[in-house]
C-alpha positions as CSV (number, residue, x, y, z in Angstrom):
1,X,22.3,16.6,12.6
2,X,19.6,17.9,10.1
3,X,17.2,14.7,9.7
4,X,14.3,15.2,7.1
5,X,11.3,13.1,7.9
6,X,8.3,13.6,5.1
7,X,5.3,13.3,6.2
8,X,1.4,13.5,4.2
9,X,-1.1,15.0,5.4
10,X,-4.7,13.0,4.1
11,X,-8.1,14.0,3.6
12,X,-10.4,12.6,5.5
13,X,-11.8,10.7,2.3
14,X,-8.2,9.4,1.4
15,X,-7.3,8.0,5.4
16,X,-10.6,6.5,5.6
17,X,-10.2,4.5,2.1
18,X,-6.6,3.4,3.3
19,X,-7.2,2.5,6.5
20,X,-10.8,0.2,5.0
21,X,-8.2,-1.6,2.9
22,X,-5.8,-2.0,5.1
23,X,-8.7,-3.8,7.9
24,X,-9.6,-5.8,5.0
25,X,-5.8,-7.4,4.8
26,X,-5.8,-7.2,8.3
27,X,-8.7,-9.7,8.5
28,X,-7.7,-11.6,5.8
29,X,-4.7,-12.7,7.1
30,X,-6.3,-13.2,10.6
31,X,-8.7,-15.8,8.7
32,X,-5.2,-17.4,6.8
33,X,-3.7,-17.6,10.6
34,X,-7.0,-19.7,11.6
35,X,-7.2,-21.8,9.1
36,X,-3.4,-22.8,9.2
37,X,-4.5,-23.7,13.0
38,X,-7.3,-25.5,11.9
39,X,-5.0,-27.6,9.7
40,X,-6.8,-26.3,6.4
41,X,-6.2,-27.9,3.4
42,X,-3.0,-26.4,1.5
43,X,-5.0,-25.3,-1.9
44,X,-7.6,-23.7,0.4
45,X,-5.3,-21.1,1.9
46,X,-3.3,-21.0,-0.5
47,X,-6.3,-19.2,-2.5
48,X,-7.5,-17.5,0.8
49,X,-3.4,-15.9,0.5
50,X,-4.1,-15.3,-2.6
51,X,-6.9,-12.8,-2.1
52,X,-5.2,-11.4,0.9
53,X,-2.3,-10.1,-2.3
54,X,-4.5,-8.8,-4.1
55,X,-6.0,-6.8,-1.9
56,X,-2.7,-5.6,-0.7
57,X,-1.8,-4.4,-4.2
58,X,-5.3,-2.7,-4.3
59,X,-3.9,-0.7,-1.1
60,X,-0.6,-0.3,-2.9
61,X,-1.7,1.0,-6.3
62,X,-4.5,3.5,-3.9
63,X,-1.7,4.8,-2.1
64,X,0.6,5.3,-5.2
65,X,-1.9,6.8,-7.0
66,X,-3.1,9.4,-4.2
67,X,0.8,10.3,-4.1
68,X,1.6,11.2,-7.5
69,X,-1.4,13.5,-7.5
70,X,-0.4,14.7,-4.5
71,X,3.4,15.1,-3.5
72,X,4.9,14.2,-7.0
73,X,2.1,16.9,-8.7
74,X,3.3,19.6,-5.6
75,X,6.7,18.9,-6.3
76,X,7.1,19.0,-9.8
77,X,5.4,22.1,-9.8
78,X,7.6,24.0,-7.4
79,X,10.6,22.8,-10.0
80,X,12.1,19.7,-8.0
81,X,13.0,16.9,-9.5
82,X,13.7,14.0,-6.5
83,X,10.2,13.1,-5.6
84,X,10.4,11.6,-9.6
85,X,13.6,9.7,-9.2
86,X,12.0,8.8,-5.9
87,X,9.1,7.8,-7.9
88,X,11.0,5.7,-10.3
89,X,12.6,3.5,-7.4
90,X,9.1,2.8,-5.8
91,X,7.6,1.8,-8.9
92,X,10.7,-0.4,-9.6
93,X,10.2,-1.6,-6.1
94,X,6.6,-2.6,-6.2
95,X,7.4,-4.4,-9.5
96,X,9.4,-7.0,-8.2
C-alpha cells in the first residue's frame, strides 16, 4: 500500500513563532481550567475563553499564511494544482 504522509520542514524562525503561540493557548487554557475549579464567575471566563480564541486564530492564520508561501507557492510552481483545491477546503474549514 503506497501511503503519502506530507510533511514541512520549518525554519528555525517559523517553529519558534508557532510553538510561542501555541504555549500561549497552552496557558491560557490552563488559567480557564483553574478558574472553572475556583468556581469563577461565568462572564469572567467566559472573556478569559475568549482571548484563548483569538489567540488560536492568531496561530491559525500564522500557520496558513507560512503555507501558502511555502508549499502552495512550491507547488504551483512545479505545475500542480491539489495543494489549491486543498487550499480551498482549509479555508472553507477554518471559516466555519
Amino acid at each position: 500500500m503506497d501511503c503519502c504522509h506530507k510533511t514541512k520542514e520549518r525554519t528555525p524562525e517559523e517553529y519558534k513563532a508557532l510553538i510561542h503561540r501555541l504555549n500561549r493557548v497552552e496557558g491560557q487554557i490552563r488559567g480557564i481550567r483553574g478558574m472553572v475549579e475556583e468556581s469563577a464567575y461565568c462572564v469572567d471566563i467566559l472573556n478569559q475563553v475568549a482571548a484563548a480564541q483569538a489567540a488560536l486564530n492568531a496561530f491559525s492564520r500564522e500557520l496558513l499564511s507560512n503555507h501558502i508561501r511555502t508549499c502552495v507557492a512550491e507547488d504551483i510552481r512545479r505545475g500542480g494544482g491539489e495543494t489549491i483545491d486543498e487550499l480551498v477546503q482549509t479555508v472553507q474549514r477554518l471559516m466555519k
